[in-house]
C-alpha positions as CSV (number, residue, x, y, z in Angstrom):
1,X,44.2,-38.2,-84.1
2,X,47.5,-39.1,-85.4
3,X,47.8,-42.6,-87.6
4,X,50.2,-43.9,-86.0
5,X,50.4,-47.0,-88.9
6,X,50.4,-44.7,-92.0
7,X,53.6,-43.2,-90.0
8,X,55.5,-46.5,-89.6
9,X,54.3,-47.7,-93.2
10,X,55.9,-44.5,-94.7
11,X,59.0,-45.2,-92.4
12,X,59.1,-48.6,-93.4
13,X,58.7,-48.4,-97.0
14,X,61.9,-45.5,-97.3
15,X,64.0,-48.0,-95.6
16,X,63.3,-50.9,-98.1
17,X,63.1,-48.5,-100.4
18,X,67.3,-47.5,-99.4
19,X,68.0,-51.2,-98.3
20,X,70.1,-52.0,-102.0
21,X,72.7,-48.7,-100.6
22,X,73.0,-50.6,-97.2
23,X,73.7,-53.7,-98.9
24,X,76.3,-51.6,-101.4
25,X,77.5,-50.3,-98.3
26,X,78.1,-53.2,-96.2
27,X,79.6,-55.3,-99.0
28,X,82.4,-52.0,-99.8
29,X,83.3,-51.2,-96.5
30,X,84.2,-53.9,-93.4
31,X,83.2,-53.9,-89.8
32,X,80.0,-51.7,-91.2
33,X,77.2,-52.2,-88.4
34,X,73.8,-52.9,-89.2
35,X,71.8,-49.5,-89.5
36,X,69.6,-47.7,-86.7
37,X,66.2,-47.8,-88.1
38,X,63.0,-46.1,-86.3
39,X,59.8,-47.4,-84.9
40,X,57.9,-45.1,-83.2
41,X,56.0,-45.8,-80.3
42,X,52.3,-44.5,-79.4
43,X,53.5,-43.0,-76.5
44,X,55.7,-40.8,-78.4
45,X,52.6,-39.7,-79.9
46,X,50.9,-39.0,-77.1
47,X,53.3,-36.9,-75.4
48,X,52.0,-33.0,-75.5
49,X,56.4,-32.6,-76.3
50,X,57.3,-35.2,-79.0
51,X,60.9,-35.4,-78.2
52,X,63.3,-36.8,-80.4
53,X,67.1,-37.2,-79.1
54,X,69.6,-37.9,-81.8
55,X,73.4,-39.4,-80.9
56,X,76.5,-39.7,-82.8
57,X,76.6,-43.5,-83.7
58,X,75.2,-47.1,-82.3
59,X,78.4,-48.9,-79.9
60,X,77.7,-52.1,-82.4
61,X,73.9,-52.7,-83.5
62,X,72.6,-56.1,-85.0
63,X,75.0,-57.1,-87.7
64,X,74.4,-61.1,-87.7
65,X,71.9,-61.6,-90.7
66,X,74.0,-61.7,-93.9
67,X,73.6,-59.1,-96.5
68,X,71.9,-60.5,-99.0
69,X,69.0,-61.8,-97.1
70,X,65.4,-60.6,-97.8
71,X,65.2,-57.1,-97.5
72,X,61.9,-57.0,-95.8
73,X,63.0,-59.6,-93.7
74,X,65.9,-58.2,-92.7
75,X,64.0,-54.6,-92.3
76,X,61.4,-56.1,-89.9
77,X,64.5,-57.5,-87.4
78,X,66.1,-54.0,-87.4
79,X,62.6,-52.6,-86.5
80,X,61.9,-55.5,-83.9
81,X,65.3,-54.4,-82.6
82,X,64.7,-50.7,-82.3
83,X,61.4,-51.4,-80.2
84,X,62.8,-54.1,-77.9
85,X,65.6,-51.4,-76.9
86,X,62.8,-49.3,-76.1
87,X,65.4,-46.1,-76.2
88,X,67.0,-47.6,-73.1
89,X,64.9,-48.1,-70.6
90,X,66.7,-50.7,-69.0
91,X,70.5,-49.1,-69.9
92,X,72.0,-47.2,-67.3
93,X,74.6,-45.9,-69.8
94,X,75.7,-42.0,-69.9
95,X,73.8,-40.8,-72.6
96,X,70.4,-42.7,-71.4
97,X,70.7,-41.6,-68.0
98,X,70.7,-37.6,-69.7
99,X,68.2,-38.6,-71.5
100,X,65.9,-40.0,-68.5
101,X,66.7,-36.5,-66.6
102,X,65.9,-34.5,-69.7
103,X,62.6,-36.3,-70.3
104,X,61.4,-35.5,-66.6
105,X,62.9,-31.8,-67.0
106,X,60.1,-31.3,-69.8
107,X,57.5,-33.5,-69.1
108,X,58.0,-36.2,-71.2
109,X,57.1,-39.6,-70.0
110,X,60.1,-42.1,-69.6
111,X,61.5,-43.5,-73.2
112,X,58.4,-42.0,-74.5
113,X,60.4,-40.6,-77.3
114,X,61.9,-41.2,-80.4
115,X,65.9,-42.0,-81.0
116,X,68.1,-41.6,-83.7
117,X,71.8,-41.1,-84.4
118,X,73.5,-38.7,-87.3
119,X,75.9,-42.1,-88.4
120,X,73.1,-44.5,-88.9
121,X,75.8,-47.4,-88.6
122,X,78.6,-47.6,-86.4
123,X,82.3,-49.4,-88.0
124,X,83.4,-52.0,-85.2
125,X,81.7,-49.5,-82.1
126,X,83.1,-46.4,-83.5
127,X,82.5,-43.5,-85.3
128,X,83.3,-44.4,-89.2
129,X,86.3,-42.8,-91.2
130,X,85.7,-39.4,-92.5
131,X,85.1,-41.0,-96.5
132,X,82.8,-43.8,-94.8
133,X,80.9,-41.2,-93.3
134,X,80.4,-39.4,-95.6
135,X,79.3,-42.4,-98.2
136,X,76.5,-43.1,-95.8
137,X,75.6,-40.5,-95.4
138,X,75.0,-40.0,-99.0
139,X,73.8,-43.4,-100.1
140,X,71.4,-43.6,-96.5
141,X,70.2,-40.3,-96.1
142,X,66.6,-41.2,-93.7
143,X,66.9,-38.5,-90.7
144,X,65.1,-35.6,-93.6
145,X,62.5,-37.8,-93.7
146,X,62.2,-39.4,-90.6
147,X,62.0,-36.1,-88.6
148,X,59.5,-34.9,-91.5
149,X,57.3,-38.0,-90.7
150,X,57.7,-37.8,-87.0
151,X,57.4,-34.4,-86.2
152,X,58.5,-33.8,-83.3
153,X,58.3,-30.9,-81.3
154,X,61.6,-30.9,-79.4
155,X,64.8,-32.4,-81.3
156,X,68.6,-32.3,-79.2
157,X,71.3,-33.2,-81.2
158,X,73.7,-34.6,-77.9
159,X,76.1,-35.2,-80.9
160,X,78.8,-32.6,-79.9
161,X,80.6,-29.5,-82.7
162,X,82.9,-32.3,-83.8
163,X,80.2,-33.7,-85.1
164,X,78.7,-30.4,-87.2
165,X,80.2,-31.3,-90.1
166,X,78.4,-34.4,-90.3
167,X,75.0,-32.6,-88.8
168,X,75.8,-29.7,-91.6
169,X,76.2,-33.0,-94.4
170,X,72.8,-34.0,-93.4
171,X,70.9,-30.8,-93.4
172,X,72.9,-28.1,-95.3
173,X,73.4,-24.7,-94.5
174,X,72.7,-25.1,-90.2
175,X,73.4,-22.1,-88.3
176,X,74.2,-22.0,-84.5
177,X,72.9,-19.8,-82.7
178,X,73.8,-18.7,-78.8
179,X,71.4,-18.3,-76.4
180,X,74.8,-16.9,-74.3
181,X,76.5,-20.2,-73.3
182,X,79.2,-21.2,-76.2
183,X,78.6,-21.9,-79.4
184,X,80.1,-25.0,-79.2
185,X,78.6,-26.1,-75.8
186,X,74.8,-25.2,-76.7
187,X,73.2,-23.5,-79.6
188,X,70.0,-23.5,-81.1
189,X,70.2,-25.1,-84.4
190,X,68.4,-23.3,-87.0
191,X,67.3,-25.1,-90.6
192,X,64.1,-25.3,-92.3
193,X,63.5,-29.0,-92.1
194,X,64.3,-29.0,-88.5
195,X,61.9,-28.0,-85.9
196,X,62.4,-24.4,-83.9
197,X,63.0,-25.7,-81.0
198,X,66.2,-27.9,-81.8
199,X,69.4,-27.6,-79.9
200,X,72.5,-29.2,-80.0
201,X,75.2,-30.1,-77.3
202,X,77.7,-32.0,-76.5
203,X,77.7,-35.7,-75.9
204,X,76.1,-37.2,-72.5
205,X,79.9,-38.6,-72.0
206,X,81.4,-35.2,-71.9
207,X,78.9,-33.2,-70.1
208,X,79.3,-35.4,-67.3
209,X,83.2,-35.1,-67.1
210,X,82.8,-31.5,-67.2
211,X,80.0,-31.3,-64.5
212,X,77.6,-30.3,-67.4
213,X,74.6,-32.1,-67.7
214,X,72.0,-30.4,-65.1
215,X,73.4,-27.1,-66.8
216,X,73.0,-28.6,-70.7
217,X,69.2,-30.0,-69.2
218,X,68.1,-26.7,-67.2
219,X,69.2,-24.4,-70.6
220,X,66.7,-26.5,-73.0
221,X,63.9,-26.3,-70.0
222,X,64.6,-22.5,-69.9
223,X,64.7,-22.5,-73.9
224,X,61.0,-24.0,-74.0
225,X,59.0,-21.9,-71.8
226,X,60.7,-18.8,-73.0
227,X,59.5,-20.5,-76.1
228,X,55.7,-21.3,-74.7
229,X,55.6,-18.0,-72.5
């Protein structure tokens, strides 16, 4: 049986552990969003696929409390925040919507999964200049250790190749590999802190303008029973 506490203690205690970088970070660099942080949910654990969907960057996430407040304090709010969102169970946006259609695909139970993004802050919505990126990158580097911690089974970057610089800056040395579709459209991403059955694809956004999505969703269903057979 999985303990479920010892998992969001060990979360918990990296990000107070980090909070003095997001409090460096936010004080150097303006419009700086508040960062994602994780609280898994039991029925994430209880799926027989732990699914884990990682993004490019929040469209604005809590940024009222001011930065020198009490870290634990402000630690808890960002948690309370992640599990009220509830990985967007009431959002009807793009990338939720492929989300909700990949879950049923593989039997996953609706926003019974875990969520992350590769930016862990957003800069006024957007993605943050190439030097901000990279600084938080550096100075906030959690997904290592929050995959580690969660282990799940299933991970899809729907991050997009522009992004595989960033994805490349967070685990060194990726390689994409084709299952026959492009490279840059689908690949299995191989690393050895990343599970084997992680793929990455474009953003929800554009898969939809291209007619894309049951294509993207079908390909990872096709990837994990070749996988189970």
């Amino acid at each position: 049986m999985v303990d479920i506490d010892s998992k969001r203690r060990a979360l918990r205690s990296r990000y107070l552990e980090l909070w003095p970088s997001i409090i460096e970070l936010r004080c150097g660099y303006g419009g700086l969003s508040s960062p994602l942080l994780i609280e898994p949910s039991e029925a994430y654990f209880r799926q027989a696929r732990k699914l884990m969907v990682i993004g490019q960057e929040t469209n604005y996430w809590r940024t009222e409390y001011a930065p020198d407040r009490c870290a634990e304090v402000a630690v808890n709010n960002l948690l309370d925040t992640y599990w009220l969102f509830n990985h967007g169970e009431h959002y009807r946006s793009t990338f939720w919507q492929a989300v909700r259609e990949l879950e049923g695909a593989i039997g996953v139970e609706p926003a019974a999964i875990c969520w992350a993004n590769l930016n862990r802050m957003d800069v006024d919505g957007r993605r943050p200049p190439p030097a901000v990126e990279a600084k938080i990158a550096e100075r906030f580097p959690v997904l290592p250790d929050e995959i580690a911690t969660l282990a799940p089974d299933v991970v899809v970057f729907f991050s997009g190749p522009n992004y595989d610089d960033l994805l490349a800056r967070v685990f060194p040395n990726p390689s994409f590999e084709s299952d026959g579709a492009p490279v840059r459209e689908f690949s299995r991403v191989k690393h050895p802190n990343l599970p084997k059955n992680t793929f990455r694809t474009y953003h929800p956004s554009y898969l939809r303008r291209r007619g894309k999505t049951a294509v993207i969703i079908d390909r990872i269903k096709a990837a994990l029973n070749g996988e189970s057979a």
